[in-house]
MMTF fields as JSON, N, C-alpha, C and O atoms, coordinates in Angstrom:
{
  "mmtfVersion": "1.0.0",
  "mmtfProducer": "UNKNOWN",
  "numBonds": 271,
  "numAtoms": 272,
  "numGroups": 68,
  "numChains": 1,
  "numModels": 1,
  "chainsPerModel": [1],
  "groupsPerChain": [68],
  "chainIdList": ["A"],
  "bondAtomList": [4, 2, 8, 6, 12, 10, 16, 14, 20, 18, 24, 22, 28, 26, 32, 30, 36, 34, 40, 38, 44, 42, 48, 46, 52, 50, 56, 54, 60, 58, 64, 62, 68, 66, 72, 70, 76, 74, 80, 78, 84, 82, 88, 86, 92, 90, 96, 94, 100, 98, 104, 102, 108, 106, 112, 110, 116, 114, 120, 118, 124, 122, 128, 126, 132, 130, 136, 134, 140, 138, 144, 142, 148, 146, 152, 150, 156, 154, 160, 158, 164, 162, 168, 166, 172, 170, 176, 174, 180, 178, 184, 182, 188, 186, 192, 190, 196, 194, 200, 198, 204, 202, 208, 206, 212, 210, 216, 214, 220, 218, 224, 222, 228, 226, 232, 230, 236, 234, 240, 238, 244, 242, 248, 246, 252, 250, 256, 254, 260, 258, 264, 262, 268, 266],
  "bondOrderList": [1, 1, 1, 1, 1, 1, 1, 1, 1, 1, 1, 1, 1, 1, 1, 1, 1, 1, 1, 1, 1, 1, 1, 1, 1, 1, 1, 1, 1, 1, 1, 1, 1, 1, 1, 1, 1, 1, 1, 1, 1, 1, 1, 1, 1, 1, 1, 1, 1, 1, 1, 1, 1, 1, 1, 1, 1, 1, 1, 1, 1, 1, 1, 1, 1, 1, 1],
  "groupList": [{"groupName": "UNK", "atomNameList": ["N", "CA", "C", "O"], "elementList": ["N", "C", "C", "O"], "formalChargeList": [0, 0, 0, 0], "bondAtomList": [1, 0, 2, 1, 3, 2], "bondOrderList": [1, 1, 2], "singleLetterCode": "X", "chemCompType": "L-PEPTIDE LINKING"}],
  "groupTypeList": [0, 0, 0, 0, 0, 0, 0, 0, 0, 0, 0, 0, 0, 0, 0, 0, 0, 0, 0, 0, 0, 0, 0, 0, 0, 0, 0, 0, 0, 0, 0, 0, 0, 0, 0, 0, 0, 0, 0, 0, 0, 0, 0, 0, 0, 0, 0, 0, 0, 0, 0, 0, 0, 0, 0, 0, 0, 0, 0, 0, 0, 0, 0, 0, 0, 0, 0, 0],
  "groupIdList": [1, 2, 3, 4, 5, 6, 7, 8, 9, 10, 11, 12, 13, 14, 15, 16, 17, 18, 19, 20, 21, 22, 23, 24, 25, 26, 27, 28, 29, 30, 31, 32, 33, 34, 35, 36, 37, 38, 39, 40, 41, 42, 43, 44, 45, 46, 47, 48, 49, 50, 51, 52, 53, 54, 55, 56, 57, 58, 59, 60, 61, 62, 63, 64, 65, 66, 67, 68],
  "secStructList": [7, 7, 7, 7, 1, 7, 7, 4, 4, 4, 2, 2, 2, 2, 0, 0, 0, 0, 0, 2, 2, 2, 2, 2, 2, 2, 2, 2, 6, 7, 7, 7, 7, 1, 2, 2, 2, 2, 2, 2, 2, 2, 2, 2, 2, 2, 6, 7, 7, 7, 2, 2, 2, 2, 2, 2, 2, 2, 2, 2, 2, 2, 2, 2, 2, 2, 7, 7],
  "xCoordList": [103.892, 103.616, 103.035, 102.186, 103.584, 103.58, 101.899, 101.972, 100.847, 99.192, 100.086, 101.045, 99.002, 99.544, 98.374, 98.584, 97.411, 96.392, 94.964, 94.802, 94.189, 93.345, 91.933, 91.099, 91.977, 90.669, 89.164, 89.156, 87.985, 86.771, 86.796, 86.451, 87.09, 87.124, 87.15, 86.254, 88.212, 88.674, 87.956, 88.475, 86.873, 86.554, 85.841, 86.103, 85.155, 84.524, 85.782, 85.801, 86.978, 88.562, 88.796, 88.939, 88.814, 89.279, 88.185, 88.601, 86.989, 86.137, 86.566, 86.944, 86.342, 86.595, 87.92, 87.755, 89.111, 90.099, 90.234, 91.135, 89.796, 89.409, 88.796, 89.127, 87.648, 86.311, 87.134, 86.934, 87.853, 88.51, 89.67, 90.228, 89.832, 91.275, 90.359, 90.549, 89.012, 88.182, 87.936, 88.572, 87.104, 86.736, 87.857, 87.607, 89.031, 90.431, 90.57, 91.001, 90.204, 90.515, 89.251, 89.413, 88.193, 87.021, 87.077, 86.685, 87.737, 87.695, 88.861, 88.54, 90.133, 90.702, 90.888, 91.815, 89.231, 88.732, 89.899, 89.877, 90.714, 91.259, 90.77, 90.033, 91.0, 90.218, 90.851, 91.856, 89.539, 89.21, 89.621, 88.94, 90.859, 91.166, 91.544, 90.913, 92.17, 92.582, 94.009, 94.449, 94.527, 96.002, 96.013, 96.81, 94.883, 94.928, 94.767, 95.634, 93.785, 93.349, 95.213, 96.029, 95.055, 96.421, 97.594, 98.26, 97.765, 98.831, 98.129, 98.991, 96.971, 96.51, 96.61, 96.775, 96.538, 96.595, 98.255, 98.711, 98.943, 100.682, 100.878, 101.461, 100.32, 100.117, 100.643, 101.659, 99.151, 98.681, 99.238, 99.463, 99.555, 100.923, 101.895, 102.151, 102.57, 104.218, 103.919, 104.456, 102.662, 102.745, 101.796, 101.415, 101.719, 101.08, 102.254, 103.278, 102.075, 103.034, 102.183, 102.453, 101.413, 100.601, 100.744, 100.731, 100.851, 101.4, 99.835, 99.869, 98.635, 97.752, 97.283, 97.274, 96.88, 96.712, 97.736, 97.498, 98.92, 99.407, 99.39, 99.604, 99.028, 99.01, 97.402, 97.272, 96.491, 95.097, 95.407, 94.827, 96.574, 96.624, 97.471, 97.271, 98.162, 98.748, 98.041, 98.188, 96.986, 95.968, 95.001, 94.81, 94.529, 93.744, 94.843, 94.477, 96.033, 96.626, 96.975, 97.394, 96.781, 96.804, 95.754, 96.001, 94.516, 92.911, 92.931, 92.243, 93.88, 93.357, 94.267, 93.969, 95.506, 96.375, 95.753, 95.871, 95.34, 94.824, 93.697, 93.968, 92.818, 91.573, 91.107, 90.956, 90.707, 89.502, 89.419, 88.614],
  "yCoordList": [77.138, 76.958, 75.564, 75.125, 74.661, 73.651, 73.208, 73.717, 72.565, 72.298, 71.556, 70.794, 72.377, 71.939, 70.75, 69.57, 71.196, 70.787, 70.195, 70.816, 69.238, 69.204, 70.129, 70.516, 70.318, 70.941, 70.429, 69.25, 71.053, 70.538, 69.112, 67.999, 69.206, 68.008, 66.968, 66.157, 66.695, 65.161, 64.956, 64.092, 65.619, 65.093, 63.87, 63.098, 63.559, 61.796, 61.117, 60.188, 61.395, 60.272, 60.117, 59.068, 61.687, 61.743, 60.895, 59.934, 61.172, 60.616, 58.735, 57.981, 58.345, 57.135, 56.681, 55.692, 57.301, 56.42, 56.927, 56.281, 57.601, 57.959, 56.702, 55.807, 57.028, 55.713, 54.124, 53.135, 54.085, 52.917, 52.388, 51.29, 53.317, 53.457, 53.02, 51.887, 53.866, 53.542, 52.353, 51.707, 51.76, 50.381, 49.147, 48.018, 49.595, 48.788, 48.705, 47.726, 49.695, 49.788, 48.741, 47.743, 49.474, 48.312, 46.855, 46.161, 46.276, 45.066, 44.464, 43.499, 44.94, 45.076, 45.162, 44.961, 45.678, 45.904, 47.01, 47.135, 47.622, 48.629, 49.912, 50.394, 50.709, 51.815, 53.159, 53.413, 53.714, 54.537, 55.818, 56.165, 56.766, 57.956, 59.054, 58.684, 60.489, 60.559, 60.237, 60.115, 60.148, 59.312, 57.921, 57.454, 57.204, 55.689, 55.932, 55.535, 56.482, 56.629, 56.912, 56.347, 58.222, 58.661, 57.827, 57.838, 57.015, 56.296, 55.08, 54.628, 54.496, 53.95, 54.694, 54.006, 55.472, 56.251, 56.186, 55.695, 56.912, 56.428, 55.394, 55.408, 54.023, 52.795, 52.404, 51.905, 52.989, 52.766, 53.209, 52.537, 54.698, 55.492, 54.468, 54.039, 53.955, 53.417, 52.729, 53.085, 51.276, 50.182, 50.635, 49.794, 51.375, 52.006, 52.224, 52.858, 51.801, 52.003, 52.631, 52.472, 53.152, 53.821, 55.35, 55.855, 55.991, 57.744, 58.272, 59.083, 58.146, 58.294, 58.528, 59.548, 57.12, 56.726, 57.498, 58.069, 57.251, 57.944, 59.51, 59.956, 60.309, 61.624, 61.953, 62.885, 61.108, 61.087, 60.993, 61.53, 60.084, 59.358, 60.729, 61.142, 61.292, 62.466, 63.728, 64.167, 64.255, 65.099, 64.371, 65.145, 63.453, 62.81, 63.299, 64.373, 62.912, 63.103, 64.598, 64.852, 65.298, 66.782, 67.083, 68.07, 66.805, 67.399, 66.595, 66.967, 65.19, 64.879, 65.326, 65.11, 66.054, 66.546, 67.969, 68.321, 68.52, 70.025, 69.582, 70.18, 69.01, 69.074, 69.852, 70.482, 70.05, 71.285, 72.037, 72.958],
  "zCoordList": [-120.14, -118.721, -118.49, -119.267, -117.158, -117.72, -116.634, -115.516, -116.825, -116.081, -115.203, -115.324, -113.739, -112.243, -112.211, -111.93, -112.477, -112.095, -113.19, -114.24, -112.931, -113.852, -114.148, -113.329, -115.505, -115.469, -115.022, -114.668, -114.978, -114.765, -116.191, -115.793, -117.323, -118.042, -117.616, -117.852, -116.85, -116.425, -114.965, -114.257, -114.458, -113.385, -113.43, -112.507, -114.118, -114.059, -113.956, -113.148, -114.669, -114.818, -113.353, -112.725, -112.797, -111.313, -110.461, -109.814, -110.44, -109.372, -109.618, -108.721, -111.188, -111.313, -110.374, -109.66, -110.346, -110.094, -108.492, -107.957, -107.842, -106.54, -106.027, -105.249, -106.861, -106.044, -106.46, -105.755, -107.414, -107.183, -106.452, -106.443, -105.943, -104.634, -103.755, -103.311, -103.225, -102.556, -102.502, -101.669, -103.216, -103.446, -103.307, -102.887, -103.721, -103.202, -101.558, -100.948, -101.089, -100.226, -99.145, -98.443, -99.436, -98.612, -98.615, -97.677, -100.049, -100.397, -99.43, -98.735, -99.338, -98.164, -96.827, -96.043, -96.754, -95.319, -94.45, -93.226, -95.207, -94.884, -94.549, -95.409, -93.386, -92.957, -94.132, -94.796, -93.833, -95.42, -94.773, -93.808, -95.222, -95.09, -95.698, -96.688, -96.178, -96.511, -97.022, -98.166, -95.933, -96.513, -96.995, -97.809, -96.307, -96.852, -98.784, -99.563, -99.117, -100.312, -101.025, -101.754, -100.157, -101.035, -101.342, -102.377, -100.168, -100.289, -101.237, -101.991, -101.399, -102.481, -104.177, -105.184, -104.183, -105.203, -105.768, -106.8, -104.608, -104.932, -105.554, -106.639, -104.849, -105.19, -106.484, -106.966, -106.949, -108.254, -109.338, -110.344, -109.129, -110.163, -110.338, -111.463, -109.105, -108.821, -110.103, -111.152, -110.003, -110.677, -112.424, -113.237, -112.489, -113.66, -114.875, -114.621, -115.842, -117.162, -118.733, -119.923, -118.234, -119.001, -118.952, -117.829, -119.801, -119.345, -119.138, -118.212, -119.583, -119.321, -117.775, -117.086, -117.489, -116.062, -114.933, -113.869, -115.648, -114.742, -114.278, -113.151, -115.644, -115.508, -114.574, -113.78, -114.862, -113.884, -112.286, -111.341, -112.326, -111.037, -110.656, -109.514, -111.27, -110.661, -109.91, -108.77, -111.295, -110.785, -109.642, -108.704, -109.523, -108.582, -107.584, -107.108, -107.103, -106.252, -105.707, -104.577, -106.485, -106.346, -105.865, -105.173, -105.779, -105.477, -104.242, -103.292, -104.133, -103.056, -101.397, -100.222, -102.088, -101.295, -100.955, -99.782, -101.514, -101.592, -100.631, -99.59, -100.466, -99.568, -99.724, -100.771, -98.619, -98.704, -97.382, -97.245]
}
């Protein structure tokens, strides 16, 4: 069965690459949203060549689509 989602483990990975979408984004002076982030986050996958990063940048993108 193949993980939808990340476990409690990787949440520092997740907050890290969240808050750095974030921080991309202020430096930018770009207004801070959910979709802004997200579509920052997309971003970051597209140009990512690391299977790592990218599998973070995936789950990040899942928690941040799910809301709350």
């Amino acid at each position: 069965m193949e993980k939808l989602y990340a476990d409690l483990s990787s949440a520092p990975l997740l907050t890290g690459i969240i808050g750095e979408a974030v921080l991309e984004l202020v430096e930018r002076s770009m207004n801070i949203s959910r979709d802004s982030i997200i579509a920052m986050l997309e971003k970051k996958k597209r140009e990512s060549t690391i299977p790592a990063i990218i599998r973070v940048t995936e789950d990040a993108l899942f928690w941040m689509r799910k809301g709350s």
